[in-house]
N, C-alpha and C positions, 0 to 999 in steps of 0.2 A: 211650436208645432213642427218646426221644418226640421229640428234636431230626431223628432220623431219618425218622422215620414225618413230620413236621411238612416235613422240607426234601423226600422225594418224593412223599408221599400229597395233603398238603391245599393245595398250590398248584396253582389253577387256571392261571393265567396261565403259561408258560414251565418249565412243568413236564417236558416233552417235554425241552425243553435240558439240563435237573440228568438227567435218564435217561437221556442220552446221553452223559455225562461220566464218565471213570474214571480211576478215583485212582493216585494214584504216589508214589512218594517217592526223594530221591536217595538216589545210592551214592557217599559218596567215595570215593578211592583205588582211584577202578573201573577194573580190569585183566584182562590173562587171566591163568589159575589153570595149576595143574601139567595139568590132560589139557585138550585141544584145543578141549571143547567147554563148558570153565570159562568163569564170571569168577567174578572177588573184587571185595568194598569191605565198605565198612561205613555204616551212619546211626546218626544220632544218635537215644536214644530220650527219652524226656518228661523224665529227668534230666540230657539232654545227655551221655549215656555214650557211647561207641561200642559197637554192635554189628556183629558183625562177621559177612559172609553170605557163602556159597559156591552161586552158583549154574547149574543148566544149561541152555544154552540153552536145551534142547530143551523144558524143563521152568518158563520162565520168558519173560514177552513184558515187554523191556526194549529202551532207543534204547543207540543208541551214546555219548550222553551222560553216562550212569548213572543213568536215570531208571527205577526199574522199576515196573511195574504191581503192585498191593495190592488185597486184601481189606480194604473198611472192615466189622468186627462191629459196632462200638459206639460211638459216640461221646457222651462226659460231660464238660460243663463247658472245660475245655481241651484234654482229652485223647482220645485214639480208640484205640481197639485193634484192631492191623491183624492179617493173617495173609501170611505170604510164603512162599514155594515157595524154602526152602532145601534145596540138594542134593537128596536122596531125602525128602526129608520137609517138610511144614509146621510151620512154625516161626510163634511169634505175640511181637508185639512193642506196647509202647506207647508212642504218639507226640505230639508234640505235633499238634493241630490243623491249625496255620500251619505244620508242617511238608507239609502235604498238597500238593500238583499237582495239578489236575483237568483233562486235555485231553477231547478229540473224539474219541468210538471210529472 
């Protein structure tokens, strides 16, 4: 958490820019799912496992790529602990770091 508070609190300079960035991570094998307003894929989590997500549109802001937007909670050392909007529910996962995407809201 102090890497957190350090990467948006106590930078003066370009601080505005990292506040304006939001996280993502891919999906492989990103496709539509059995109802119309699915998709499927999966990422890889901090042990390189697949995890495998089911989500909906309506309930998830992702590109056509399989890039989907994340909750960062936590981040320690290499790892960060995301939360993703599977199906009807939040689902938490951990990831590697350098797995992360950071675009322009």
């Amino acid at each position: 958490m102090k890497f957190i508070n350090w990467l948006f609190n106590d930078l003066s300079e370009g601080q505005d820019i990292l506040q304006n960035k939001t996280p993502h991570i891919q999906l492989y094998d990103f496709k539509e799912g059995l109802f119309p307003n699915e998709k499927i894929g999966y990422y890889l989590d901090s042990d390189g496992q697949k995890k495998y997500i089911e989500i909906q549109r309506c309930n998830s802001n992702f590109t056509q790529e399989g890039l989907l937007e994340v909750k960062v909670c936590e981040i320690e050392g290499d790892k960060a602990l995301i939360q993703v909007c599977n199906e009807w529910k939040i689902d938490n996962g951990i990831i590697k770091t350098s797995d992360l995407k950071y675009f322009s809201k």
